[in-house]
C-alpha positions as CSV (number, residue, x, y, z in Angstrom):
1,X,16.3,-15.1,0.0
2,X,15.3,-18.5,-1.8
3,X,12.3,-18.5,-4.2
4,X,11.2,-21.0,-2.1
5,X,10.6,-18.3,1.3
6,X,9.5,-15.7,-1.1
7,X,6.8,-18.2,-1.9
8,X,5.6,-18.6,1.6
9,X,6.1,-14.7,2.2
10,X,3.7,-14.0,-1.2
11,X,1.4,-16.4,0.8
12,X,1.5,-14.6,4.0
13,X,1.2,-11.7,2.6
14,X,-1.9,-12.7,0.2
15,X,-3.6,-13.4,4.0
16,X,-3.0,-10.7,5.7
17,X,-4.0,-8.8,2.5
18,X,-7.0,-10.4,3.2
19,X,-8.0,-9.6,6.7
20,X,-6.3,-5.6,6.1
21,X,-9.2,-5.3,2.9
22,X,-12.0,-6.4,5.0
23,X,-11.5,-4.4,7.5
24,X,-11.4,-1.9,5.5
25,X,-14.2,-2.3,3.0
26,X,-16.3,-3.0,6.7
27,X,-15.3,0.4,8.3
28,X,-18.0,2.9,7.1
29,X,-16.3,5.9,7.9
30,X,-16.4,9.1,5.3
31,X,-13.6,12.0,5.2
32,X,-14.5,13.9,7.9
33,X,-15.6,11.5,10.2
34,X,-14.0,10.3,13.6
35,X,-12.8,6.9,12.0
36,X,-11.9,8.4,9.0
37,X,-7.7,8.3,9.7
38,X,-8.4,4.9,10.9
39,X,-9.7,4.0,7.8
40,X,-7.2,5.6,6.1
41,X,-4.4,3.8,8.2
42,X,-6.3,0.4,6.8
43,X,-5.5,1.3,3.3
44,X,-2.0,2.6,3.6
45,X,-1.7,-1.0,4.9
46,X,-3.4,-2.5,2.1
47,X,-0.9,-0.7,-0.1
48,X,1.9,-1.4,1.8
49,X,1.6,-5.2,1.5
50,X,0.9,-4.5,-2.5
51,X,4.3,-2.8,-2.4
52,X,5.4,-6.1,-0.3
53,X,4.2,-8.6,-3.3
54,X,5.7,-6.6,-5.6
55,X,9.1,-6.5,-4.4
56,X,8.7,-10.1,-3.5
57,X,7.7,-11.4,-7.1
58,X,10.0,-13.6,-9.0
59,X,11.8,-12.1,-11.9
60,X,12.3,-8.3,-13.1
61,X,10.4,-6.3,-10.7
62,X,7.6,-4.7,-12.9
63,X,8.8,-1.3,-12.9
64,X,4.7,-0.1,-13.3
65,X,3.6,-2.2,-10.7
66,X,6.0,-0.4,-8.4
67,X,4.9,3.2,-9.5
68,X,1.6,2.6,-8.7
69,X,2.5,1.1,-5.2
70,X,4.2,4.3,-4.8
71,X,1.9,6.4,-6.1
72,X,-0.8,5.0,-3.9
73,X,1.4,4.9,-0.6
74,X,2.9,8.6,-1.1
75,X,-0.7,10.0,-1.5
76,X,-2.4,8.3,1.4
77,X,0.7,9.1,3.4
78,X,0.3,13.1,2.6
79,X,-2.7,13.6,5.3
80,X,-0.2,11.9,7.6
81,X,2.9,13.9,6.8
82,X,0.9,17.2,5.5
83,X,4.7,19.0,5.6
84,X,6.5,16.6,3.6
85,X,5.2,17.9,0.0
86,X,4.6,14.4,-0.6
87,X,2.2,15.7,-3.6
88,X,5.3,16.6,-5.2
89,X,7.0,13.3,-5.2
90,X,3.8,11.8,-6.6
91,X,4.2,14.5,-9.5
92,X,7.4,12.7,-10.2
93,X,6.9,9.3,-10.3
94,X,5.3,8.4,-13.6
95,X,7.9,10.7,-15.7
């Protein structure tokens, strides 16, 4: 892929960044509640296109950058997977 189509893939991303956050920040929904998953489903999204923008960067990929888009996908992805010990991955990744 050309710098040029990660550019306009950065750019796409950067919108749809944009629409993921506010639906997130608008839903209202606490642990526990009935929209709660949903909510959750919003951010693992959210952190999925950070992972996107960090892959799609220009250069070295930045190594810390990456670990926290892990972190952050492998522990909202646990109440998802609850038998895939993803707790333990986490445990791994900044060693």
């Amino acid at each position: 892929m050309n710098d040029e189509n990660k550019l306009e893939l950065l750019k796409m991303s950067w919108e749809l960044h944009s629409q993921v956050e506010t639906a997130y920040l608008n839903n209202l929904a606490k642990q526990g509640d009935s929209e709660w998953l949903e909510k959750q489903r919003l951010l693992l999204a959210d952190m999925a296109l950070h992972l996107l923008q960090t892959a799609m960067e220009s250069g070295d990929i930045k190594l810390d950058r990456l670990r926290d888009n892990l972190y952050a996908i492998l522990t909202i992805s646990d109440q998802f997977l609850p038998t895939a010990n993803l707790k333990i991955a986490t445990e791994k990744i900044y060693k």
